[in-house]
Structures are given as C-alpha cells and as structure tokens.
PDBQT receptor file of N, H, CA, C and O in Angstrom, charges set to zero:
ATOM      1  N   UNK A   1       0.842  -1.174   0.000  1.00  0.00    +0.000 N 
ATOM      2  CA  UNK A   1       0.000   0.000   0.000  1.00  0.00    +0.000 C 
ATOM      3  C   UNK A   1       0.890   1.241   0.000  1.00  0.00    +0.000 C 
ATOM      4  O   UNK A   1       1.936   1.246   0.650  1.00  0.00    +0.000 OA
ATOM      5  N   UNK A   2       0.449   2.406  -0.797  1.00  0.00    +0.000 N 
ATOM      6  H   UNK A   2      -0.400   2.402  -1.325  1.00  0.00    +0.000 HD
ATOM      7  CA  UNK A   2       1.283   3.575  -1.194  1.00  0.00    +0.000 C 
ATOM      8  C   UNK A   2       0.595   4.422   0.017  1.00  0.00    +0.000 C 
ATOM      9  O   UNK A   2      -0.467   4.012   0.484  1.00  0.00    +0.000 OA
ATOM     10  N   UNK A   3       1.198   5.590   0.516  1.00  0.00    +0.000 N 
ATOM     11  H   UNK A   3       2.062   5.923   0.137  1.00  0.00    +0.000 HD
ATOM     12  CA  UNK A   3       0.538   6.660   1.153  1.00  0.00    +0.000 C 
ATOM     13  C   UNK A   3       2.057   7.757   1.221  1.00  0.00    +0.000 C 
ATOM     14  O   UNK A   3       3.286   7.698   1.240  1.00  0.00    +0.000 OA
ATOM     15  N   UNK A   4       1.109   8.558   1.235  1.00  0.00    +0.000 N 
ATOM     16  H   UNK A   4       0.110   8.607   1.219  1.00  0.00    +0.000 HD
ATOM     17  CA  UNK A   4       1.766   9.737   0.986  1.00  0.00    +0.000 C 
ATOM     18  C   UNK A   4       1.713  10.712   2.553  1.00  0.00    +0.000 C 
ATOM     19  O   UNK A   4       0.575  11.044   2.884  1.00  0.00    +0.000 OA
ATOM     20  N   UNK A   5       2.586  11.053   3.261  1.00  0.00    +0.000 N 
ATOM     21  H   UNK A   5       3.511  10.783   2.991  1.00  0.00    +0.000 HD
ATOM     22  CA  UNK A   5       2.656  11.888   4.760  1.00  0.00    +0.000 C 
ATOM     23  C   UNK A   5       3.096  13.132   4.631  1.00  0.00    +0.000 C 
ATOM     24  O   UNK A   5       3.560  13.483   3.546  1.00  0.00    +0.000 OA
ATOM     25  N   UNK A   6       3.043  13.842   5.494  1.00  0.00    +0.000 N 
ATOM     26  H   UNK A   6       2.666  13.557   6.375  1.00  0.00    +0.000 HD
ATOM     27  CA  UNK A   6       3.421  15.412   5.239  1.00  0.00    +0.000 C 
ATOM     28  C   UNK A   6       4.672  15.462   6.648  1.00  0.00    +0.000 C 
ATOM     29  O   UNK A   6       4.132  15.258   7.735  1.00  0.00    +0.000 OA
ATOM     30  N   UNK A   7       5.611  15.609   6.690  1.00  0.00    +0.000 N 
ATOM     31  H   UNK A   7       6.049  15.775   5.807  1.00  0.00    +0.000 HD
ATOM     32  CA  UNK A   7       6.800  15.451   7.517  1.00  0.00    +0.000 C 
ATOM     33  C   UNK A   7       6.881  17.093   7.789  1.00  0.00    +0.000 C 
ATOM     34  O   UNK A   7       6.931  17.764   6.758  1.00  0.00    +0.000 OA
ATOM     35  N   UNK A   8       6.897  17.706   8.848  1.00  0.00    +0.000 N 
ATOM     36  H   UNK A   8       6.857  17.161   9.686  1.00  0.00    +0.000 HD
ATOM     37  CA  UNK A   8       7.805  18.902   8.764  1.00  0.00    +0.000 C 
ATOM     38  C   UNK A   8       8.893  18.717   9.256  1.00  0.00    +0.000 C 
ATOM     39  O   UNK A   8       9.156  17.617   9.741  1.00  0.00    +0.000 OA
ATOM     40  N   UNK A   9      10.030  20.004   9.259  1.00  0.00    +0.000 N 
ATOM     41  H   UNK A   9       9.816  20.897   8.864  1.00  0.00    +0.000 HD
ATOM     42  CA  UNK A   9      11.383  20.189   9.566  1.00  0.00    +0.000 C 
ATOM     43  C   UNK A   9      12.362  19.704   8.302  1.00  0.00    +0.000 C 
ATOM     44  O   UNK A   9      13.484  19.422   8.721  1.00  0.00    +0.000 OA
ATOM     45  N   UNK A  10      12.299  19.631   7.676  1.00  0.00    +0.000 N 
ATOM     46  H   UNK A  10      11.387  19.860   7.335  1.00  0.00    +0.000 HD
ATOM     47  CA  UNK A  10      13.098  18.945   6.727  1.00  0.00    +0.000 C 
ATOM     48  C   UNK A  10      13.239  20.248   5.873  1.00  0.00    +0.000 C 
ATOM     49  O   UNK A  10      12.334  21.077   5.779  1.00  0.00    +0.000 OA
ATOM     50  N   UNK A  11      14.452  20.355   5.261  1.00  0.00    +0.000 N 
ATOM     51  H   UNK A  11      15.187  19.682   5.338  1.00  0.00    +0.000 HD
ATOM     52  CA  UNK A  11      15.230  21.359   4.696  1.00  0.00    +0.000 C 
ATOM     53  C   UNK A  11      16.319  21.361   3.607  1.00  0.00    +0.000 C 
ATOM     54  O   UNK A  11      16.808  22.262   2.925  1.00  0.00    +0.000 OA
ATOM     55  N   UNK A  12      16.481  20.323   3.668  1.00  0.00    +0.000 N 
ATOM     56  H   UNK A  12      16.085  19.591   4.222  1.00  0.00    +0.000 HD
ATOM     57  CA  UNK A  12      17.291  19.168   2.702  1.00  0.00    +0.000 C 
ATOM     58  C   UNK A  12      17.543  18.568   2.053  1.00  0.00    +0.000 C 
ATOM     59  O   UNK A  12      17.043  17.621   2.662  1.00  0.00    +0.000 OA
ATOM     60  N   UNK A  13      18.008  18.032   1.035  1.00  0.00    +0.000 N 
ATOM     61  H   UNK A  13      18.414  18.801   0.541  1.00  0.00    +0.000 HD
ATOM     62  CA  UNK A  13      18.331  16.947   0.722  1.00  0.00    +0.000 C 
ATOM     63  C   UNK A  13      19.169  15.450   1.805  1.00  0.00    +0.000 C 
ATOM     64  O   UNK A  13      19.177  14.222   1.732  1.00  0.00    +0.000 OA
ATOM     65  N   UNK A  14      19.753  16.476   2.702  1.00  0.00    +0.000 N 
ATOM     66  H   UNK A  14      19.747  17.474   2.762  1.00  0.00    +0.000 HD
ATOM     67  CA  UNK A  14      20.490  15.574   3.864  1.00  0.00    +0.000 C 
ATOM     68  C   UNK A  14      19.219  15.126   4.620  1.00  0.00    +0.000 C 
ATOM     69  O   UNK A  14      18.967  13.933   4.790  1.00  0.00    +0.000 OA
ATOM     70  N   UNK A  15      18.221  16.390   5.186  1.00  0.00    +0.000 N 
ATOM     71  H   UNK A  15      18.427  17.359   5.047  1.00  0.00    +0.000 HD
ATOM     72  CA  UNK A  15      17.055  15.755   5.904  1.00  0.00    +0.000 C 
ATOM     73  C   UNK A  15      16.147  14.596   5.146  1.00  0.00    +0.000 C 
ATOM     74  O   UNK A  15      15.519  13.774   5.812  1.00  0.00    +0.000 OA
ATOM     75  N   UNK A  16      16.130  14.597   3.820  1.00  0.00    +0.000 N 
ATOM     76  H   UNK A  16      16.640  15.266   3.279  1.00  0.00    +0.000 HD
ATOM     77  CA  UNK A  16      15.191  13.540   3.018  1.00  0.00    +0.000 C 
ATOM     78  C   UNK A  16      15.799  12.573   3.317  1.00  0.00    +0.000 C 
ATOM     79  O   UNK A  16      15.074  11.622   3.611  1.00  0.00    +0.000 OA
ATOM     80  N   UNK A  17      17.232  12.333   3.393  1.00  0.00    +0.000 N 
ATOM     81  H   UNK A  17      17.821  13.105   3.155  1.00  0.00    +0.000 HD
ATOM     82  CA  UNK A  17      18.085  10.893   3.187  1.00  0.00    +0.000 C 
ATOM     83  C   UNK A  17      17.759  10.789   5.152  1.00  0.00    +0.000 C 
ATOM     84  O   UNK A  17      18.411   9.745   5.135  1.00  0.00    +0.000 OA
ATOM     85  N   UNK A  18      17.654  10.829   5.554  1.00  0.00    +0.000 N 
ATOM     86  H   UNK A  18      17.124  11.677   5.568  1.00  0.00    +0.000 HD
ATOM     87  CA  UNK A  18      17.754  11.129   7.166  1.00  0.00    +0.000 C 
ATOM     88  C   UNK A  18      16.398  10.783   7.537  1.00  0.00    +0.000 C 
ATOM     89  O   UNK A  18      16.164  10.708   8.743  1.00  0.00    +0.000 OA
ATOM     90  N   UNK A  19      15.469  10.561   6.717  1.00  0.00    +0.000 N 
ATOM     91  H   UNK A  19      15.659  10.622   5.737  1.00  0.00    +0.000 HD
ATOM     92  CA  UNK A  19      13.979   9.933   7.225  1.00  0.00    +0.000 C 
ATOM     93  C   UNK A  19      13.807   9.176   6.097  1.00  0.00    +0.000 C 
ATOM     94  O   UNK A  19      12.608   8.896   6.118  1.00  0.00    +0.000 OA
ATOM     95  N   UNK A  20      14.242   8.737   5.234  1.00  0.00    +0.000 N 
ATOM     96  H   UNK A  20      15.215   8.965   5.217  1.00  0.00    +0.000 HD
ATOM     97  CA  UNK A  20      13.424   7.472   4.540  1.00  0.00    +0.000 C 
ATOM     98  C   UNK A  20      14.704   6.146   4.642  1.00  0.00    +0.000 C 
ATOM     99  O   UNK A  20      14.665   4.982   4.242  1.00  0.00    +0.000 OA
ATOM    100  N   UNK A  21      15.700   6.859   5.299  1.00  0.00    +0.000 N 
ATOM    101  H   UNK A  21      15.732   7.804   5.624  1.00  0.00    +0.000 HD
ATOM    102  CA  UNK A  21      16.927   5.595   5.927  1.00  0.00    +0.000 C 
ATOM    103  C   UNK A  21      15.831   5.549   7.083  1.00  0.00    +0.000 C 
ATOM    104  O   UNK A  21      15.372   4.408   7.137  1.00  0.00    +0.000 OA
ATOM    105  N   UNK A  22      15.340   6.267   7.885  1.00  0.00    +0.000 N 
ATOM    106  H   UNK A  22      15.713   7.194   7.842  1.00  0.00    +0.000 HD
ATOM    107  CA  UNK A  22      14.900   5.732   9.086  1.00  0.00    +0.000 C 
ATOM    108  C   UNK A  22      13.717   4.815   8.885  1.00  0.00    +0.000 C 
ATOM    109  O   UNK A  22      13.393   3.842   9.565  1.00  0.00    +0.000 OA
ATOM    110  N   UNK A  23      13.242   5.232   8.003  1.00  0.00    +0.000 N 
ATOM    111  H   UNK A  23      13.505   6.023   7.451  1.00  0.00    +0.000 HD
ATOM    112  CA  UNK A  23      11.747   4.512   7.152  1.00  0.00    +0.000 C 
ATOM    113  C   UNK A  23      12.415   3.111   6.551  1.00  0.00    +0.000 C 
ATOM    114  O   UNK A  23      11.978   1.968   6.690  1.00  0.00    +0.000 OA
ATOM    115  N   UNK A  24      13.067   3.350   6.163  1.00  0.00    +0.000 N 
ATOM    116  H   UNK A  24      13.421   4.278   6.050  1.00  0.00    +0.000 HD
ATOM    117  CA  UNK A  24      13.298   1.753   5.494  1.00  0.00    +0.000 C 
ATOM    118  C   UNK A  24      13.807   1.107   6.285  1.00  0.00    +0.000 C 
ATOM    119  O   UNK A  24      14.042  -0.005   5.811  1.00  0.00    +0.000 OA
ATOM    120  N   UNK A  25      14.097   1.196   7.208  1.00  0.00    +0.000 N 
ATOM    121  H   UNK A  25      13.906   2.099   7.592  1.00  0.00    +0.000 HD
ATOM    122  CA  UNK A  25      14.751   0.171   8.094  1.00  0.00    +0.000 C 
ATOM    123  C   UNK A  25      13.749  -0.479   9.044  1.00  0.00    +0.000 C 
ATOM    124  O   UNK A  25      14.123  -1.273   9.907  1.00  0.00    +0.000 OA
ATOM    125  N   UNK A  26      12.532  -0.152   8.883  1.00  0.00    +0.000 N 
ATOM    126  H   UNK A  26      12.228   0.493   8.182  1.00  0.00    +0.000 HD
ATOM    127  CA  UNK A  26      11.277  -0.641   9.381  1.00  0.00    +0.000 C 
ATOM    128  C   UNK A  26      10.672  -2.117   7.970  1.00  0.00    +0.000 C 
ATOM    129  O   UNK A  26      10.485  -2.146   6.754  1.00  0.00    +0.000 OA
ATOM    130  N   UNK A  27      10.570  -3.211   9.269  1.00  0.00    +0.000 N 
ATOM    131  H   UNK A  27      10.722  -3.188  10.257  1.00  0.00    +0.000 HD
ATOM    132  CA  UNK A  27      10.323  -4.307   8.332  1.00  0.00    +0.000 C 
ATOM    133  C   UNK A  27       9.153  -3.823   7.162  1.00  0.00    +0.000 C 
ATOM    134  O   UNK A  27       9.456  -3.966   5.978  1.00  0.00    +0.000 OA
ATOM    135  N   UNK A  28       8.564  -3.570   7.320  1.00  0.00    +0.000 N 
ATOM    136  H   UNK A  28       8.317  -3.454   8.282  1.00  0.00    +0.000 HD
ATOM    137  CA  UNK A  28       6.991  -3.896   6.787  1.00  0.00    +0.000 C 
ATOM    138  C   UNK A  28       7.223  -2.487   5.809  1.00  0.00    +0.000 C 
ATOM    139  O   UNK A  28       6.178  -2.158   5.247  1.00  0.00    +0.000 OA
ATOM    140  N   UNK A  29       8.255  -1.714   5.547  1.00  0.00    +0.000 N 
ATOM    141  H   UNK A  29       9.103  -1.981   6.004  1.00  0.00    +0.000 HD
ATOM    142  CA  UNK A  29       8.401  -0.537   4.193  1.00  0.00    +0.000 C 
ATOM    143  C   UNK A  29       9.347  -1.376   3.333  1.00  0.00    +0.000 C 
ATOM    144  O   UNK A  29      10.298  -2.149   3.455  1.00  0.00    +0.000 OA
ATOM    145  N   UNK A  30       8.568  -0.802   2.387  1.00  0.00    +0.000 N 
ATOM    146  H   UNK A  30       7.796  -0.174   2.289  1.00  0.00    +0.000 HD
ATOM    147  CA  UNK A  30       9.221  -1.690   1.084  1.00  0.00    +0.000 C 
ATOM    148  C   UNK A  30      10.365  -0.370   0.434  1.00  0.00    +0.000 C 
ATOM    149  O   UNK A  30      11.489  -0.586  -0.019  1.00  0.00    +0.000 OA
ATOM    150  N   UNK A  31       9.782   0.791   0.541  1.00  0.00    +0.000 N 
ATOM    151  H   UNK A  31       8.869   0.966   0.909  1.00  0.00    +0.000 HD
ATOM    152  CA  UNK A  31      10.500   1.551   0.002  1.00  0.00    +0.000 C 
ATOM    153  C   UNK A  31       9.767   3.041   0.597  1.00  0.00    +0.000 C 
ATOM    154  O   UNK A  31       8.629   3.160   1.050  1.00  0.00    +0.000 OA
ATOM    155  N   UNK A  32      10.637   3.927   0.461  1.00  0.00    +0.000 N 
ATOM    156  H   UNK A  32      11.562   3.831   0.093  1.00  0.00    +0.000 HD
ATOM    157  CA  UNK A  32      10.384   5.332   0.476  1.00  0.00    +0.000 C 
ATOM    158  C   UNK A  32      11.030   6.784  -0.232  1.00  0.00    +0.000 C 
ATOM    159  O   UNK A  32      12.067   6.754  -0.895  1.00  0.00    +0.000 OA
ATOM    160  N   UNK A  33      10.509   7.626  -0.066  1.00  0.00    +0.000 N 
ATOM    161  H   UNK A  33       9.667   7.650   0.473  1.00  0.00    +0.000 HD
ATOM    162  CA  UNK A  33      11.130   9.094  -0.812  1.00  0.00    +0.000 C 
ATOM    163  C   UNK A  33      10.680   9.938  -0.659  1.00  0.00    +0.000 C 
ATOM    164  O   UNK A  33       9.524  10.271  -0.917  1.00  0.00    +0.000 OA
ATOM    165  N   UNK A  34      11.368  10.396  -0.274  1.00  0.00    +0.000 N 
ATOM    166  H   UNK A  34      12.307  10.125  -0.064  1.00  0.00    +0.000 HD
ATOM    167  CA  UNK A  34      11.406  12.517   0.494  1.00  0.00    +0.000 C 
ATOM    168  C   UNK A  34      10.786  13.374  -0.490  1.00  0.00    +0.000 C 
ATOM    169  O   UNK A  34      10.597  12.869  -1.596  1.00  0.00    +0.000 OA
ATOM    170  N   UNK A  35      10.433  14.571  -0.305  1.00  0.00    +0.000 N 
ATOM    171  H   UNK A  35      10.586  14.982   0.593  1.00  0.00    +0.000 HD
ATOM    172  CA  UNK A  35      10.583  15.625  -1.138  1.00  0.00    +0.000 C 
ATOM    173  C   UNK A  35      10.266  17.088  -0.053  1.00  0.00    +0.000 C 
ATOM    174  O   UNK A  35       9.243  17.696   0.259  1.00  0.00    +0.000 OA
ATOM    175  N   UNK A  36      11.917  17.252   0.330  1.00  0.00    +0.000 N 
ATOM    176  H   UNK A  36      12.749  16.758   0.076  1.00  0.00    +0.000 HD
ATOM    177  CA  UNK A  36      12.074  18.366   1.587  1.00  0.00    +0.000 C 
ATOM    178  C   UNK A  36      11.011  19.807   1.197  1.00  0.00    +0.000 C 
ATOM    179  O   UNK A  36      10.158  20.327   1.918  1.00  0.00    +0.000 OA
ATOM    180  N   UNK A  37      11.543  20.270  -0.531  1.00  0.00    +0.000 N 
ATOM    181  H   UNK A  37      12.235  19.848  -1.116  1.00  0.00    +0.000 HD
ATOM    182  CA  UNK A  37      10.428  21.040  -0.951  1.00  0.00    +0.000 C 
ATOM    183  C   UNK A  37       8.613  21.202  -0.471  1.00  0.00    +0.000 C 
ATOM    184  O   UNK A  37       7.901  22.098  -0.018  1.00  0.00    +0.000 OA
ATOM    185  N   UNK A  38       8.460  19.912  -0.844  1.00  0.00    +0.000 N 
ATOM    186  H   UNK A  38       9.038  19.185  -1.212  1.00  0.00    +0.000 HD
ATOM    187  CA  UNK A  38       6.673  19.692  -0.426  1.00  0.00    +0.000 C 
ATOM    188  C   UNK A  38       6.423  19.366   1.247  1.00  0.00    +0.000 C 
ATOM    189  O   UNK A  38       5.383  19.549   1.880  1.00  0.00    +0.000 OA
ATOM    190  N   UNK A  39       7.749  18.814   1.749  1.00  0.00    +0.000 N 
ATOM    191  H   UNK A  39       8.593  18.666   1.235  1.00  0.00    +0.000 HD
ATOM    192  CA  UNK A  39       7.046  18.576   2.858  1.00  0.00    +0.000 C 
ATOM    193  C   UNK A  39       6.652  17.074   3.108  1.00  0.00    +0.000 C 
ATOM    194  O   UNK A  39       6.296  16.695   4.224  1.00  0.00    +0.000 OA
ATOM    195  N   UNK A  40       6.721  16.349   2.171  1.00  0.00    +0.000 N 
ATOM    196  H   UNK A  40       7.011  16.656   1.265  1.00  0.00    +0.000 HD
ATOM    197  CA  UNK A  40       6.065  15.138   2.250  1.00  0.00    +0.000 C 
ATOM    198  C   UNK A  40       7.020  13.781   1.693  1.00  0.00    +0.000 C 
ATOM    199  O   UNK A  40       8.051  13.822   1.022  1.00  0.00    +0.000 OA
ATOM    200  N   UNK A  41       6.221  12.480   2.272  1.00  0.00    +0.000 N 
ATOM    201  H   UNK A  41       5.384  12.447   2.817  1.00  0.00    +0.000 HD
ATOM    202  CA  UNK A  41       7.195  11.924   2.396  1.00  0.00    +0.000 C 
ATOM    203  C   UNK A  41       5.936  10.705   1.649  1.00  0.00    +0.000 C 
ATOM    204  O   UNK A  41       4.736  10.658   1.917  1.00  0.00    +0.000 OA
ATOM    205  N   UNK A  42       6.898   9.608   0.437  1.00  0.00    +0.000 N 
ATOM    206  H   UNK A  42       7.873   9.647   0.220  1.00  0.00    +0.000 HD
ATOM    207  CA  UNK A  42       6.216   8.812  -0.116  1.00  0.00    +0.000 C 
ATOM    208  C   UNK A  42       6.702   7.264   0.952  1.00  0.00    +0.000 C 
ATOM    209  O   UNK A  42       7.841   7.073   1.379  1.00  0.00    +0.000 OA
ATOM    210  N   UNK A  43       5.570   6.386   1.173  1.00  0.00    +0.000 N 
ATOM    211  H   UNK A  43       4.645   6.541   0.826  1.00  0.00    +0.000 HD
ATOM    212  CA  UNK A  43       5.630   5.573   1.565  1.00  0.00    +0.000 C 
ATOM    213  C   UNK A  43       5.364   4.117   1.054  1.00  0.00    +0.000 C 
ATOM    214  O   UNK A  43       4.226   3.926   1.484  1.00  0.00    +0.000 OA
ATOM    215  N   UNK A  44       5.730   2.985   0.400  1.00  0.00    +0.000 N 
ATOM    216  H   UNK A  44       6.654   3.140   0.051  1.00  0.00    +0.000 HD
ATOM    217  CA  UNK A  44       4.988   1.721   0.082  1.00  0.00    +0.000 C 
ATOM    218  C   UNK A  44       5.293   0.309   1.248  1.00  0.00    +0.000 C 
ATOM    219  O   UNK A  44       6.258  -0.078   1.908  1.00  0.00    +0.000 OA
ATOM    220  N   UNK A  45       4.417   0.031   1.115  1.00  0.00    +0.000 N 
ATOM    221  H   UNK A  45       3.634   0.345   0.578  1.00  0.00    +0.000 HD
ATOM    222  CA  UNK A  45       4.401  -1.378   2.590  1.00  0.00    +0.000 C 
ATOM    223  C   UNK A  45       3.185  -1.447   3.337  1.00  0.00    +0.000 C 
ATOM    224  O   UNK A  45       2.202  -0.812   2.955  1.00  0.00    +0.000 OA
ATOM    225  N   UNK A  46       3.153  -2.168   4.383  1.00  0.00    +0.000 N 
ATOM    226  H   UNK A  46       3.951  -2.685   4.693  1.00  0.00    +0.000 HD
ATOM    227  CA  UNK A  46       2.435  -2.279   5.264  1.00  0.00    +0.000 C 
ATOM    228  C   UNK A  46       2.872  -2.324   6.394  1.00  0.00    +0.000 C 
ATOM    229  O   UNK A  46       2.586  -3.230   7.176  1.00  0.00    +0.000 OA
ATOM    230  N   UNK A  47       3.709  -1.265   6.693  1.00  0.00    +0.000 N 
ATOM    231  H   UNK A  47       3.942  -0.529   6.057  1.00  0.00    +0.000 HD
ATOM    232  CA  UNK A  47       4.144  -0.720   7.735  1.00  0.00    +0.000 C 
ATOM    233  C   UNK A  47       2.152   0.451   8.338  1.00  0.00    +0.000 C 
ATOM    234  O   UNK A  47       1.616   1.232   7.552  1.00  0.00    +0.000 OA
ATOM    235  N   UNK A  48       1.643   0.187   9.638  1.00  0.00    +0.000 N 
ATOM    236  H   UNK A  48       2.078  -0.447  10.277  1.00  0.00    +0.000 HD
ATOM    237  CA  UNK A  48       1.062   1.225  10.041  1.00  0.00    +0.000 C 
ATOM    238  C   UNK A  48       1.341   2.452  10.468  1.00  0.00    +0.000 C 
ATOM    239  O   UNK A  48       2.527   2.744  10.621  1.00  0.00    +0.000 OA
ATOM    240  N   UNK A  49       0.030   3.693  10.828  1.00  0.00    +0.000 N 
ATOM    241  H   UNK A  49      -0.934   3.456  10.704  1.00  0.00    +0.000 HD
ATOM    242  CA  UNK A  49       0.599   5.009  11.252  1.00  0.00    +0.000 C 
ATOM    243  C   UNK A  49       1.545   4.607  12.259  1.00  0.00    +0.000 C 
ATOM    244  O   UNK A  49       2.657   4.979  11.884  1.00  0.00    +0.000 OA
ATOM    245  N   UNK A  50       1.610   3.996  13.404  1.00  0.00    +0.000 N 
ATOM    246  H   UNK A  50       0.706   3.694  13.708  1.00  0.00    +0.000 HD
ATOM    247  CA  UNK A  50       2.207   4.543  14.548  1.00  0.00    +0.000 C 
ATOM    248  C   UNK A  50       3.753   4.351  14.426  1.00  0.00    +0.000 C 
ATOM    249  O   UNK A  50       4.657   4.972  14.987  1.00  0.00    +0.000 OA
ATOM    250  N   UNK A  51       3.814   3.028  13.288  1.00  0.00    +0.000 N 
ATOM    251  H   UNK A  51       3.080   2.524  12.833  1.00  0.00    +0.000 HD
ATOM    252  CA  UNK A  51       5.354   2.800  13.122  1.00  0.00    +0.000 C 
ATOM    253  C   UNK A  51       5.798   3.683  12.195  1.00  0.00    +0.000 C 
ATOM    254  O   UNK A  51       7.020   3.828  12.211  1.00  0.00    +0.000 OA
ATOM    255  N   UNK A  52       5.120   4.412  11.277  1.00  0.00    +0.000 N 
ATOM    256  H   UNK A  52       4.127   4.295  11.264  1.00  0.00    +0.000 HD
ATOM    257  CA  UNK A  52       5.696   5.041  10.311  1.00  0.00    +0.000 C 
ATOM    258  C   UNK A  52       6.519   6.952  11.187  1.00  0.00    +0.000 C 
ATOM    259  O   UNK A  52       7.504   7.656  10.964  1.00  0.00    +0.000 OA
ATOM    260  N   UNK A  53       5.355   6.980  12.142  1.00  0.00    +0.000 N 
ATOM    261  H   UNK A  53       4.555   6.409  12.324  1.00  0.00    +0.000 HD
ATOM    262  CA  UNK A  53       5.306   8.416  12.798  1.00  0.00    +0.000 C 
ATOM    263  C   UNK A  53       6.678   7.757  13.847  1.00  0.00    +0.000 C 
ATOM    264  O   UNK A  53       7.657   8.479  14.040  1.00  0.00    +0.000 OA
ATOM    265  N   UNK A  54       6.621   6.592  14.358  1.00  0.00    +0.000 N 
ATOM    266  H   UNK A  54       5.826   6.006  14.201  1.00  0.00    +0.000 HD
ATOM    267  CA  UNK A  54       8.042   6.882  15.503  1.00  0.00    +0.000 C 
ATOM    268  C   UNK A  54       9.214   7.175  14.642  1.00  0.00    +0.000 C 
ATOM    269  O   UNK A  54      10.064   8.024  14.911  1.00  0.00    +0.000 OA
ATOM    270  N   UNK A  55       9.201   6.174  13.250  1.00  0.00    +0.000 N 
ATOM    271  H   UNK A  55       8.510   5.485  13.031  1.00  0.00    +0.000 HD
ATOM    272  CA  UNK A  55      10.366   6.135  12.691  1.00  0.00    +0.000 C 
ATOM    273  C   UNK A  55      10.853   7.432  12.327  1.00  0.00    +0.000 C 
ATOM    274  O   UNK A  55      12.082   7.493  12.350  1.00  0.00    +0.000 OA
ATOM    275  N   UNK A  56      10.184   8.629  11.955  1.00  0.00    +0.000 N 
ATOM    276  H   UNK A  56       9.186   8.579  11.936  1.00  0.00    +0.000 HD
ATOM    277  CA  UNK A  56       9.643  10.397  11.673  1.00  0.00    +0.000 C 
ATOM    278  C   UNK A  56      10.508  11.123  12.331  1.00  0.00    +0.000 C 
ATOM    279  O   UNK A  56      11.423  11.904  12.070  1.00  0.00    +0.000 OA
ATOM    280  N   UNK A  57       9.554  10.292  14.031  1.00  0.00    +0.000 N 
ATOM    281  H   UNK A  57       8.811   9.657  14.243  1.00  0.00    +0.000 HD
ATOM    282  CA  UNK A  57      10.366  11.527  15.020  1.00  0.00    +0.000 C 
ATOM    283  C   UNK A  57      11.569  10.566  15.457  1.00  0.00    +0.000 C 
ATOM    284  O   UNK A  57      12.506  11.286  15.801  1.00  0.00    +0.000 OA
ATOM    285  N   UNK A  58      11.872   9.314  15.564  1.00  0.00    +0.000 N 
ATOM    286  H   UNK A  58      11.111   8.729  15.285  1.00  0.00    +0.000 HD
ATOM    287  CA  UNK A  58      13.457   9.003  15.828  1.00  0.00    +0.000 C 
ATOM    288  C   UNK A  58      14.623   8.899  15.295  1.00  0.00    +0.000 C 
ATOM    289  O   UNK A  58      15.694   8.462  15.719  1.00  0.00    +0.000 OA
ATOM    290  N   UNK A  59      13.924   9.857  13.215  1.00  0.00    +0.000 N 
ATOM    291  H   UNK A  59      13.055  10.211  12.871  1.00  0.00    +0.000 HD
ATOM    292  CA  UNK A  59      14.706  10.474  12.964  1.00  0.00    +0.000 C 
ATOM    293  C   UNK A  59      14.971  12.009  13.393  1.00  0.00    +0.000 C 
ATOM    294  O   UNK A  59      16.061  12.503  13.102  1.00  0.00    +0.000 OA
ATOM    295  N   UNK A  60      14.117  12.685  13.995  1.00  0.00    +0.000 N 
ATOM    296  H   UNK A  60      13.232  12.284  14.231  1.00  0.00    +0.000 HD
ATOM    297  CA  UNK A  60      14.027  13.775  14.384  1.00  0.00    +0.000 C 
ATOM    298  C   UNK A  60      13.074  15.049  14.166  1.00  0.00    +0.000 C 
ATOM    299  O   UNK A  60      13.068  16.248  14.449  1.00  0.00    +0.000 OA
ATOM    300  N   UNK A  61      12.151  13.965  13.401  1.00  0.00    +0.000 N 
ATOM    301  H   UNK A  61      12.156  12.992  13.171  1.00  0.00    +0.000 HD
ATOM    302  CA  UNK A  61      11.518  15.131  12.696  1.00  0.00    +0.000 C 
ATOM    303  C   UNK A  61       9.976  15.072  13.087  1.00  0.00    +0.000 C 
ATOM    304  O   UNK A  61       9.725  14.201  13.920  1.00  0.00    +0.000 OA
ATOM    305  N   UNK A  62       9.028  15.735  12.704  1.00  0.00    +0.000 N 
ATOM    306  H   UNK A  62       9.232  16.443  12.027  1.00  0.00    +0.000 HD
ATOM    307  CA  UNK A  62       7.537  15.291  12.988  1.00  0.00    +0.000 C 
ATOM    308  C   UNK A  62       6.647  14.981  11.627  1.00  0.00    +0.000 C 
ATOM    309  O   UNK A  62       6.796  14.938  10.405  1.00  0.00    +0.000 OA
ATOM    310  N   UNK A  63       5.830  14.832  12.430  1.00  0.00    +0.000 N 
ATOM    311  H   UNK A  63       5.709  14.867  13.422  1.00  0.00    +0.000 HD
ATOM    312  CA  UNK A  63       4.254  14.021  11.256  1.00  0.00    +0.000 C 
ATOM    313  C   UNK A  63       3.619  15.423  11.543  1.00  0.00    +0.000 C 
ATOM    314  O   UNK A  63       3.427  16.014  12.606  1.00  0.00    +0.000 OA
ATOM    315  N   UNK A  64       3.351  15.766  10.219  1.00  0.00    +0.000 N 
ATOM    316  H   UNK A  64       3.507  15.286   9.356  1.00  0.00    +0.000 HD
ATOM    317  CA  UNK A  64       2.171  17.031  10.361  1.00  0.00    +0.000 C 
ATOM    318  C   UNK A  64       1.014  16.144  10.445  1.00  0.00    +0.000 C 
ATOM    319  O   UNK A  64       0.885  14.942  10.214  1.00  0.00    +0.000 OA
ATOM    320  N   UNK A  65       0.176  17.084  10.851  1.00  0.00    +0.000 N 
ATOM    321  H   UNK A  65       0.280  18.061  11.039  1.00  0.00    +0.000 HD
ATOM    322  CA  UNK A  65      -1.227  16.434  11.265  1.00  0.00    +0.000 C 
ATOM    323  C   UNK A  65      -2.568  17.356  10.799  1.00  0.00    +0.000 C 
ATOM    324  O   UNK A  65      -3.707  16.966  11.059  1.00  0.00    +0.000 OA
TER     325      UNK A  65
C-alpha cells in the first residue's frame, strides 16, 4: 500500500536521506522518498501510522497532522 505523509522540519536533501533511511529500516516498508520542498514523504508497505510516525520523530523530525 502507497501513502503519501506530510513530515515537517526537513530542509534538505540531507534531511530527506535522514527519514526514509529511518523509514526503510522498518520491516513492513518496502521503500520510500522525500521531497524536503513539499514537505512530504512517499511511503509503500504495510508498515502502520504509529510505526511510520516513531520512525519520523526518531529520525528527528515530525508528522504534520
């Protein structure tokens, strides 16, 4: 399943690589990709919200809401 999140703090290209390393290292994501510009972050898997949002902020960043 695809979904699309809105991440703030990200500023980067370093911050994009810095949350979808944290994202993929979660079993259940198959893949992911930044775009610091929009704000948002592409997701595929069956990873749920709550694992997708820790992985967010224990890269450092938050889940807009």
């Amino acid at each position: 399943m695809a979904r699309t999140i809105r991440v703030d703090g990200m500023s980067c290209e370093g911050c994009e690589s810095t949350v979808v390393d944290s994202l993929n290292e979660l079993s259940n994501v198959e893949g992911a990709s930044a775009d610091h510009e929009a704000g948002t972050v592409s997701v595929e898997g069956e990873a749920d919200d709550e694992e997708l949002r820790a992985a967010v902020e224990g890269a450092g960043y938050e889940v807009a809401t």
